[in-house]
C-alpha positions in Angstrom: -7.3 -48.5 11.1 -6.4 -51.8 9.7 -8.8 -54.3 8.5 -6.6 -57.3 8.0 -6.7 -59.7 10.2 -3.6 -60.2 12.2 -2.5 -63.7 12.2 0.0 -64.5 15.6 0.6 -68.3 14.6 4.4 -68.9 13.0 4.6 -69.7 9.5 6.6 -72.6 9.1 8.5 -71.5 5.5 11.4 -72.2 3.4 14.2 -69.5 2.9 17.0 -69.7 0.7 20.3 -69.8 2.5 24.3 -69.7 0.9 25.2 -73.2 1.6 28.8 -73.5 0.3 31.3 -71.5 -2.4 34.4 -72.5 -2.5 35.5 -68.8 -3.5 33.6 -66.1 -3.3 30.6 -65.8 -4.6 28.9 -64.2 -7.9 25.8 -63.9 -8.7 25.3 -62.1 -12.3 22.3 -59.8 -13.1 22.9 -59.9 -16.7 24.2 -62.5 -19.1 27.3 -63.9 -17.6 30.3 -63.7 -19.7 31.9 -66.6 -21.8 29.0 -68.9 -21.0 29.6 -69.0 -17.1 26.9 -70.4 -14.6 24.9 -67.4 -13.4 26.2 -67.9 -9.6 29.5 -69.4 -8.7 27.4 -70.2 -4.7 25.5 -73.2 -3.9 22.2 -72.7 -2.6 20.0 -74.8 -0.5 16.3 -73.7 0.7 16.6 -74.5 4.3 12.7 -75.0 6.6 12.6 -71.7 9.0 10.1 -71.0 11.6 9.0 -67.1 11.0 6.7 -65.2 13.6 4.2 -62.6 13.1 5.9 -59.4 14.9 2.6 -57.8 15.3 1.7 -60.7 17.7 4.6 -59.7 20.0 4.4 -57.8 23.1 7.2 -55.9 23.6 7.6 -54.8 19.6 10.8 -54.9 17.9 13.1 -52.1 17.9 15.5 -50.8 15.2 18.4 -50.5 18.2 17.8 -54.2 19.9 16.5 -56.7 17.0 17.9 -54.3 14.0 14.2 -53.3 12.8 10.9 -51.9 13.6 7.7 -51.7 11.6 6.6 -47.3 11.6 3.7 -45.8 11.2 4.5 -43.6 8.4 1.5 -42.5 5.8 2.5 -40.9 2.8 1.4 -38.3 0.4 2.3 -40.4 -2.1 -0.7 -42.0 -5.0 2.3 -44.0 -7.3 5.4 -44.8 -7.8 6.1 -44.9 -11.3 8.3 -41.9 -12.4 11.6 -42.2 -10.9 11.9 -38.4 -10.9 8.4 -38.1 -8.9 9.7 -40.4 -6.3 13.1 -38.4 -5.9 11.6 -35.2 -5.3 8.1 -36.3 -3.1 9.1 -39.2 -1.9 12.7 -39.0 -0.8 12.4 -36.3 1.7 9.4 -38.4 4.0 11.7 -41.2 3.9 14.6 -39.2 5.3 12.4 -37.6 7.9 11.0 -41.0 9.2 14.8 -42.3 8.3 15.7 -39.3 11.7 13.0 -39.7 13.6 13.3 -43.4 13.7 16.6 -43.6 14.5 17.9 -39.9 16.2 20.5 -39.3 13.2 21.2 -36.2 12.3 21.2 -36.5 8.9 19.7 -38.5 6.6 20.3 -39.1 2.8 18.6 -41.3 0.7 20.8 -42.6 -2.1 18.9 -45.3 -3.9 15.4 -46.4 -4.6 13.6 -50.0 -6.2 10.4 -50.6 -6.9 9.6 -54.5 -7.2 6.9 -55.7 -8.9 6.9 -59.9 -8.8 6.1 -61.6 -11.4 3.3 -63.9 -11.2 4.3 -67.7 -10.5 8.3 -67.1 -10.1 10.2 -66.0 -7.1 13.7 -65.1 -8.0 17.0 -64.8 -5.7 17.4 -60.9 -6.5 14.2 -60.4 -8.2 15.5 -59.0 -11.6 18.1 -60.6 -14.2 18.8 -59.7 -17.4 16.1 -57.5 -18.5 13.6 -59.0 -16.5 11.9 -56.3 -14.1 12.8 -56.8 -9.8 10.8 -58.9 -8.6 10.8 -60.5 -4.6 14.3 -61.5 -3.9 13.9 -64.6 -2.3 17.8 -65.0 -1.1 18.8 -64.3 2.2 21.0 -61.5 2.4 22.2 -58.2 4.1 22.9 -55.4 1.4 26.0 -54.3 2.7 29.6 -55.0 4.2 31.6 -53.3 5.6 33.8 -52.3 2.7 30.6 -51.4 0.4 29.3 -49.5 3.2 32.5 -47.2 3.2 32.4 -47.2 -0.3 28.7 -45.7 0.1 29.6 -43.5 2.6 32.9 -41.9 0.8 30.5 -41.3 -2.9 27.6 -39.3 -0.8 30.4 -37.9 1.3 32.5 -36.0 -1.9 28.8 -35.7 -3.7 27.4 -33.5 -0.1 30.8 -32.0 0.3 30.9 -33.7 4.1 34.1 -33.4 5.6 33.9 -35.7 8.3 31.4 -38.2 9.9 31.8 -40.0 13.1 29.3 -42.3 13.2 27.1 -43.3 10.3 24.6 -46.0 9.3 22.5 -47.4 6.4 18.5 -48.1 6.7 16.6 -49.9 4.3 12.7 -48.4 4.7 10.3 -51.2 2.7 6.6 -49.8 2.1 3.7 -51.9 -0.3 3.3 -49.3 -3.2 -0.7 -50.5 -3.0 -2.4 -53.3 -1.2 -2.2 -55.3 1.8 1.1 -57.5 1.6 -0.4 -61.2 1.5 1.7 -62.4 -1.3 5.8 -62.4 -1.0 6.7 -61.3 2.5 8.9 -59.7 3.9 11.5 -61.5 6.8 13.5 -60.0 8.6 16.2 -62.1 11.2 17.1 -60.9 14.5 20.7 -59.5 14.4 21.1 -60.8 17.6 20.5 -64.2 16.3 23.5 -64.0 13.8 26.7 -65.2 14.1 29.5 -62.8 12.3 30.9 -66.5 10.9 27.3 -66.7 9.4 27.9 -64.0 6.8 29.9 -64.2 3.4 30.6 -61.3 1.1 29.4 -61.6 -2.2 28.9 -60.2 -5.5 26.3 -59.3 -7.6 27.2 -58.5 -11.2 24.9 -55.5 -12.6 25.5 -54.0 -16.2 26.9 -50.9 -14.9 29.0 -51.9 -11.5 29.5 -54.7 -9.5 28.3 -54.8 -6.0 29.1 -56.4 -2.8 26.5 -57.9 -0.3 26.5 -60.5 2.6 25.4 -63.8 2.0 24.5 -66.1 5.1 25.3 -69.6 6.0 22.3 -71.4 7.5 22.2 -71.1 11.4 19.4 -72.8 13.7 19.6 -69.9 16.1 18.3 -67.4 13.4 15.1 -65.5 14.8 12.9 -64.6 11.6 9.8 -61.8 12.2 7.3 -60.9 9.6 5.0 -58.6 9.8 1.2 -59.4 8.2 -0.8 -57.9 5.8 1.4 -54.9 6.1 -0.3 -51.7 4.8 0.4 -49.1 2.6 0.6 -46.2 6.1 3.3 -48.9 7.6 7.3 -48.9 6.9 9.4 -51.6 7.7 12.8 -50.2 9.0 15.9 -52.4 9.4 19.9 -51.6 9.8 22.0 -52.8 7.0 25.2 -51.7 8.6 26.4 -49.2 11.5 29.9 -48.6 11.7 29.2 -47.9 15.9 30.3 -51.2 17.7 27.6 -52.8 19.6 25.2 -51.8 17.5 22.7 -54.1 15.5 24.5 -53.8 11.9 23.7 -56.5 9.4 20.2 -57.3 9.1 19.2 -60.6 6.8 16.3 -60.4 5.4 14.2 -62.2 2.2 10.9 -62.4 0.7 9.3 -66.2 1.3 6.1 -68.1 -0.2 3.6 -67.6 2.7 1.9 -71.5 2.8 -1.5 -69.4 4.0 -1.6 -66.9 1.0 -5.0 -66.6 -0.8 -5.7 -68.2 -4.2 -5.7 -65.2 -6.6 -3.9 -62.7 -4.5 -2.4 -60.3 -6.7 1.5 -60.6 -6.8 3.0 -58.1 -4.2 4.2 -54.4 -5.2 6.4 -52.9 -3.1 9.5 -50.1 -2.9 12.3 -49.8 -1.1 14.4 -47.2 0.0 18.2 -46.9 0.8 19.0 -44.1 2.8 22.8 -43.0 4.9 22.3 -42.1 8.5 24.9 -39.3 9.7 25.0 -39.0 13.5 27.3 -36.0 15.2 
């Protein structure tokens, strides 16, 4: 049972929206090269209205809004050896990944555990050294072309030889307390214009990835979810490659106006997982 108290109002917030590049642009994760500005974007932190989910009726849905908040305890006491997490915690995220969303299949492929840093919120939550913290930038984590990407590396690394429908879930859990500090948003995908979303990159030492950005849009429905516990998931599509079908879910972390003096800077880890469907 949950002891925190639900709170219905809407949090009037600030989220950090793309407002104009005039190429594409890069944000770098490590020390850009030849003194370059660490984004090529220009960013703008636009007011947002953001309701409580858990005072809603009829609850969201992973297939109509593009996310849903599960019940889904885990066995799990930390999260601080990467190879403890691959081998406990991977598998319960792929089960709730299936049952969640009727794939057949599901393969988690990536893992991040944030920790925020006390007084800083960050657009990605981790640059050059630093450790992820909340990522305060409104984003989707994949387009289209980064999703194939993903799906043709776990496709040669599973020895898959075809898929005809496939997806990828984020699955966002607190590692430990109640989630007062930091929130997570998520925006209704049927709120969001395709013209809203710009591909990106993020520069990481290693690879360079591409992401959506969005474009401010009044029309943009943002949830949270309060005080989410440690036995609650928050599911939401980042891409589905079957048309009709909620696919790029925004989402950031915001500075709740209501949070506690002294509340401990969030912890939480997410996992990125492919959905194979026959």
């Amino acid at each position: 049972m949950h002891t925190t108290p639900v709170n219905i109002e809407p949090v009037s917030a600030t989220l950090e929206y793309l407002h104009s590049a005039s190429h594409k642009p890069v944000t770098y994760m490590l020390a850009p090269p030849g003194g370059h500005a660490w984004e090529t974007g220009s960013y703008a932190a636009m007011p947002v209205t953001i309701r409580d989910g858990r005072g809603r009726v009829d609850a969201p849905a992973l297939e109509r809004e593009g996310f849903q908040l599960c019940s889904a305890p885990s066995a799990m006491t930390a999260f601080g050896e990467r190879e403890d997490i691959q081998r406990r915690y991977y598998p319960e995220m792929e089960e709730l990944a299936r049952a969640v969303s009727g794939a057949s299949r599901a393969i988690v492929f990536d893992h991040l555990v944030r920790r925020r840093a006390p007084g800083s919120l960050s657009p990605f939550g981790a640059r050059d050294g630093q450790r992820p913290s909340a990522a305060t930038r409104v984003h989707c984590d994949f387009t289209p072309a980064s999703a194939q990407r993903r799906l043709a590396l776990e496709m040669e690394a599973q020895g898959i030889d075809r898929v005809s429908r496939f997806a990828i879930l984020n699955l966002w859990r607190t590692t430990r307390l109640p989630v007062l500090d930091a929130p997570l948003a998520v925006c209704d995908t049927r709120t969001v214009n395709p013209a809203d979303l710009v591909a990106a990159d993020i520069v990481y030492p290693t690879r360079t990835g591409e992401i959506f950005e969005v474009l401010y849009n009044p029309a943009h429905a943002w949830t949270y979810f309060h005080g989410m516990q440690f036995d609650e998931v928050l599911a939401f599509k980042q891409y589905d490659s079957a048309p009709g079908m909620p696919c790029h879910t925004p989402h950031a972390a915001f500075a709740h106006p209501a949070t506690p003096p002294g509340t401990p800077p969030r912890e939480s880890i997410e996992i990125r997982c492919l959905l194979i469907f026959d």
